[in-house]
N, C-alpha and C positions, 0 to 999 in steps of 0.2 A: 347127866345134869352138871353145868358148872358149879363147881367150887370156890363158895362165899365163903366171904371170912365170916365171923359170927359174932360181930358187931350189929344191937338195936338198933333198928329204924325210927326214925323222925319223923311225923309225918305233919304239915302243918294246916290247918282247918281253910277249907275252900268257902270263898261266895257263893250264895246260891246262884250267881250270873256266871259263877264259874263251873258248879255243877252242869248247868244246862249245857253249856259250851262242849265241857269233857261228855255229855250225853251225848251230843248232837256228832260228836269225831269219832266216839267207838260207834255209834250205827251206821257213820259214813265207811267205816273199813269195814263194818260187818257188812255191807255189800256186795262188796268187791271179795272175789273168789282168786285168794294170794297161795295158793295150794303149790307145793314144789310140781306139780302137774300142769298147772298154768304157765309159772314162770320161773324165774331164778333160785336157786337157793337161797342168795342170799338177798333178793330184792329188799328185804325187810331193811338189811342192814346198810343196803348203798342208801336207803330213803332215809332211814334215821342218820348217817352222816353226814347226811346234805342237808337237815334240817339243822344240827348240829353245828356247821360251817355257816348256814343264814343267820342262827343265832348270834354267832361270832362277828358276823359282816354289818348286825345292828349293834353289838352291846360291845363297838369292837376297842375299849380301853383296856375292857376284863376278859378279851376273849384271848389274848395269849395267857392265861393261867391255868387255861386244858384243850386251848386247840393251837395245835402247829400246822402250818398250810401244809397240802397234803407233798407240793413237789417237794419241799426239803427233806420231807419224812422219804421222802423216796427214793431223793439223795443218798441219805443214812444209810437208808438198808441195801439198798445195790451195791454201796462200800463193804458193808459188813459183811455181806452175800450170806447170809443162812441156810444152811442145807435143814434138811428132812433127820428130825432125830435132836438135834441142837436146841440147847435153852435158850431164850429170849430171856431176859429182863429190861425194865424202865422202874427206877426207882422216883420216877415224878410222873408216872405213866397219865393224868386226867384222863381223858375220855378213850384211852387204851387206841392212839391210832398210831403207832408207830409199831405196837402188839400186832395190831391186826395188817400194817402192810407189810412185817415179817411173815405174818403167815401168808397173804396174799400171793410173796415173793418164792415162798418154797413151792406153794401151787404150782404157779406159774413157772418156773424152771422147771418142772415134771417131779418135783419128790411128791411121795406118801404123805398126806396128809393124817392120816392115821399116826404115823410118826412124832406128829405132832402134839398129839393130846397128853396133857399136862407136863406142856414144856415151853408155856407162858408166863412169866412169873410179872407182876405189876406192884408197886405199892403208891397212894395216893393220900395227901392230906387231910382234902375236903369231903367229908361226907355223902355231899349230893354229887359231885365228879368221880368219887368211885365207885357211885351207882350205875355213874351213866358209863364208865368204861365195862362195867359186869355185861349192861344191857348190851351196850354195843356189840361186845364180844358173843356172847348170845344169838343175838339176832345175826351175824355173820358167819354162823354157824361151829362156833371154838365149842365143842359139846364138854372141854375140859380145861381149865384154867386157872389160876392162882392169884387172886386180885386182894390185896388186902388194905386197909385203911391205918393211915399213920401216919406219924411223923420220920420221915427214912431216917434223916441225921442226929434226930433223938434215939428211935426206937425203931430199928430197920425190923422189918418183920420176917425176913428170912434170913437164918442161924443155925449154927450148931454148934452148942456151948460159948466157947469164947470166938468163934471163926463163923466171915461172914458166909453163907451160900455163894459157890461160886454159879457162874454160867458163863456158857459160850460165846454170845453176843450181849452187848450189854449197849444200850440205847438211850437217850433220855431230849429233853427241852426242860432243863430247870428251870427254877428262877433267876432270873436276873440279878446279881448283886445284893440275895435276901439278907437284910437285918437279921439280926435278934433270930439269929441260926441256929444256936446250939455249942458257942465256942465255950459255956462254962461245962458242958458235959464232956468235951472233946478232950480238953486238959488232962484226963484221964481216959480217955477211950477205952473200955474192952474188948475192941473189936482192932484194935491199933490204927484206926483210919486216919491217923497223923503220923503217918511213917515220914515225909514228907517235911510236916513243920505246920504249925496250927496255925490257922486262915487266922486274920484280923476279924476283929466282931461284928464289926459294919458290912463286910462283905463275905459272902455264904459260898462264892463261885468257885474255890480251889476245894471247899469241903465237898461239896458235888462229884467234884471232877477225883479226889481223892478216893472218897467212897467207891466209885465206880470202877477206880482202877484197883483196886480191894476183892471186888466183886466179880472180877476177869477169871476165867481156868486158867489154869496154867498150860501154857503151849496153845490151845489153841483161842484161846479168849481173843479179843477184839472189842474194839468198845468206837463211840462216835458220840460227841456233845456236843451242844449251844451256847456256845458261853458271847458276850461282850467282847469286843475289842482291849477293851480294859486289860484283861488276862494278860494278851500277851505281853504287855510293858508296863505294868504295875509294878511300885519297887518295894521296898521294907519286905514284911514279911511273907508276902506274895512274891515277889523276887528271886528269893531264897529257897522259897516250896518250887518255883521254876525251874530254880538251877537242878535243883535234886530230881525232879521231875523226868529232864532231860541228860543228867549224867547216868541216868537209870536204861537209858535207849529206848525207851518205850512209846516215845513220840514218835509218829512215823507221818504225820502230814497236817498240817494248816490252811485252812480253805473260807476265804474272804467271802463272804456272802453282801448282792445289794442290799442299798438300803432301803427301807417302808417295805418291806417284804412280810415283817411279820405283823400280826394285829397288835395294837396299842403302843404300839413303837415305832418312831423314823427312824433307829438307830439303826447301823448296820453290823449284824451279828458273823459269827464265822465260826465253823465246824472243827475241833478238833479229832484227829483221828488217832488212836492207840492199838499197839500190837503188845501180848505178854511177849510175845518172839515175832520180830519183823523178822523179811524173808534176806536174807545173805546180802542181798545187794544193795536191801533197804540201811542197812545195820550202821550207824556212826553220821545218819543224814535223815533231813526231814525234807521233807517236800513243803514249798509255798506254792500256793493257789489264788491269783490275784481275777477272783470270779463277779468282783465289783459290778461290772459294768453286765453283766449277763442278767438281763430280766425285761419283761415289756413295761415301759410306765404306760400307771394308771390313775384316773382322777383322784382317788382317796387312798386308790393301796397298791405297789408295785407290783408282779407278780411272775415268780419264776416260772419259765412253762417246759414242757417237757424236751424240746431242743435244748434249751439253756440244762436243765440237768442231765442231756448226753454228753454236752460238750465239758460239762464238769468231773462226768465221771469218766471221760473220754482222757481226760488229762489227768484225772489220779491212775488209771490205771497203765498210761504210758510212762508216771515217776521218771519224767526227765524235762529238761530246759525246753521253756515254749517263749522265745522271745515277746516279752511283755507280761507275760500270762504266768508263767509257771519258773520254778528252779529250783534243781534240788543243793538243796545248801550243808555243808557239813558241819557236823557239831562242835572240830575248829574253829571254825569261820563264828558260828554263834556264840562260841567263847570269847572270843574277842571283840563280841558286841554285847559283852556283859550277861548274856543269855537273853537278848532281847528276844522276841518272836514279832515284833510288828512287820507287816507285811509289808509295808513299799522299804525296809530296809534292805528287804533284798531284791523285790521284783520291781522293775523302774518302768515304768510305763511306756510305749513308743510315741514319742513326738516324731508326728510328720511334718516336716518342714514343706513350707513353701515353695515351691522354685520359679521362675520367674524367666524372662526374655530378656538380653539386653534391652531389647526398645518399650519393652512395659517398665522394667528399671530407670531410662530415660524418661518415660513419660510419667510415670510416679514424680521422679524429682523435681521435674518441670514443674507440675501442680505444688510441688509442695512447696516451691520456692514463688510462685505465686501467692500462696495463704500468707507467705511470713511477707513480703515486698506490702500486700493491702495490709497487714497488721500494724505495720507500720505505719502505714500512711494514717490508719485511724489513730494510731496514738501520735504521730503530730499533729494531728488538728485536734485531740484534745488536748495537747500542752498548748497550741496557740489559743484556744478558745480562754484557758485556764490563764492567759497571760505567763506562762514560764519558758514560754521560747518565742 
């Protein structure tokens, strides 16, 4: 059986048109014979996430605060690459889907899922979203998992004494530039999660990103976040937590994400990517990923698809210059731009220039020396009509 935290339920009093309703759907599945003999194991689970994401697709101002589309999640974890045996963590985990396409990704690469079992770790603010990450994980079949309810940046729920839990992969889609975060607690952290330099009150996003690189093993930790464009060239005391950030080497990639890609947002977000030890060649450089333009529009919401996340992860894992697209930048070169990290400072997009025929250039300027010869002409015959000429 999974592993709740032991946190009371709330339950709150249904209509009787809502009773009926909940009557008439458990006898509609009690029909239907969903036995691992019929079908998938985890049928349960692909159907609850899809109901999950239509949820998101109606109520979609509040659906980024426990659902993240699934291609980015799948972004993440291809980067992070999780073996069989490895901790997961999400310290803003909602509805545990970035949990679950870790595990999905070790399946799938051939490890042991057995390996796996209680080496998910999740913590979630909302009540009824770390209900639905337990259930989900459940239904997906995690028969072992670690989900707990809380405030992470107040009251991380996994510790030991004054040190945070580490793990191997560490994953997340915070919130956005959250208020009223927790910077009078941090002043004092005892967990040191201001090694760094203590975020501004107004914005939550380096205390996120903090905690998490807190939360990395050592040697082989690896982490992947969502943060705002903001990050990268925010100045004061975000600035300063950057420069320390990346004089530490632990940055090892930036990845521009479209825009309207996520729910309740046009903005466009971007991936950063952390090593506790990049690999040799990585070491004194970060890689820029200008992935802007990769996605299909759509009437109300853009949407990465799975070409667009080959070719992203196609170019993190070649970590070299892709004219227009990518460059790896050294942390010279960013010192001398103050430690900015915004991306078109260093990736410049390709203008295709036109080129043209001498006699299309001739006949362009023909035309165009016509428009000015009649413009003229209309404007003197409005000064003669006007009596000034």
């Amino acid at each position: 059986m999974a592993r709740c935290s032991g946190q009371k339920r709330q339950y709150r009093s249904c209509t009787p048109e809502g009773h009926a309703l909940l009557k008439d759907l458990i006898e509609h599945f009690s029909s239907l014979n969903l036995g691992n003999e019929h079908c998938k194991a985890d049928i349960l689970g692909q159907a609850y996430e899809y109901l999950i994401k239509k949820f998101a697709d109606l109520t979609n101002k509040k659906a980024g605060e426990f659902y993240t589309p699934r291609s980015v999640v799948a972004l993440m974890v291809r980067i992070l690459a999780p073996k069989a045996g490895e901790t997961i963590y999400d310290p803003a985990c909602g509805t545990g889907g970035m949990l679950l396409e870790a595990l999905h990704h070790v399946k799938e690469h051939g490890g042991d899922e057995n390996l796996m079992l209680g080496k998910l770790y999740g913590q979630e603010k909302n009540l009824t979203t770390s209900s639905i990450a337990r259930m989900n994980l459940f239904l997906h079949g995690a028969e072992d998992f670690h989900i707990e309810r809380g405030d992470t940046l107040r009251l991380p729920a996994f510790y030991s004494g004054d040190s945070l839990a580490t793990f191997d992969c560490v994953i997340a889609n915070p919130p956005f530039s959250l208020e009223k975060w927790g910077d009078d607690v941090w002043i004092n952290d005892p967990y040191g999660r201001n090694f760094a330099g203590l975020p501004p009150a107004k914005s939550g996003d380096f205390a996120w990103v903090q905690h998490m690189i807190k939360s990395m093993a050592r040697k082989t930790g690896r982490m992947a976040v969502v943060v705002p464009h903001g990050v990268l060239f925010r100045m004061s005391k975000e600035g300063k937590i950057r420069r320390k950030l990346l004089e530490m080497d632990i940055l090892e990639a930036v990845i521009g994400l479209g825009q309207n890609i996520f729910y309740g947002t046009g903005l466009a977000p971007c991936v950063l990517v952390f090593r506790d030890s990049k690999p040799k060649p990585h070491r004194q450089k970060v890689l820029f990923i200008d992935a802007s333009e990769e996605f299909k529009t759509g009437r109300a919401q853009n949407e990465l698809l799975p070409e667009h996340v080959d070719n992203i992860h196609h170019w993190y894992e070649g970590y070299q210059d892709v004219e227009g697209i990518c460059r790896v930048v050294t942390l010279d070169e960013i010192r001398e731009n103050d430690f900015n990290l915004n991306i078109p400072r260093y990736v410049e997009p390709v203008i295709e220039e036109e080129s043209m025929t001498i006699d299309q250039a001739v006949a362009n300027l023909k035309e165009s020396l016509q428009a000015a010869y009649a413009a003229e002409d209309r404007l003197k015959g409005l000064l003669i009509r006007e009596g000034l000429l």
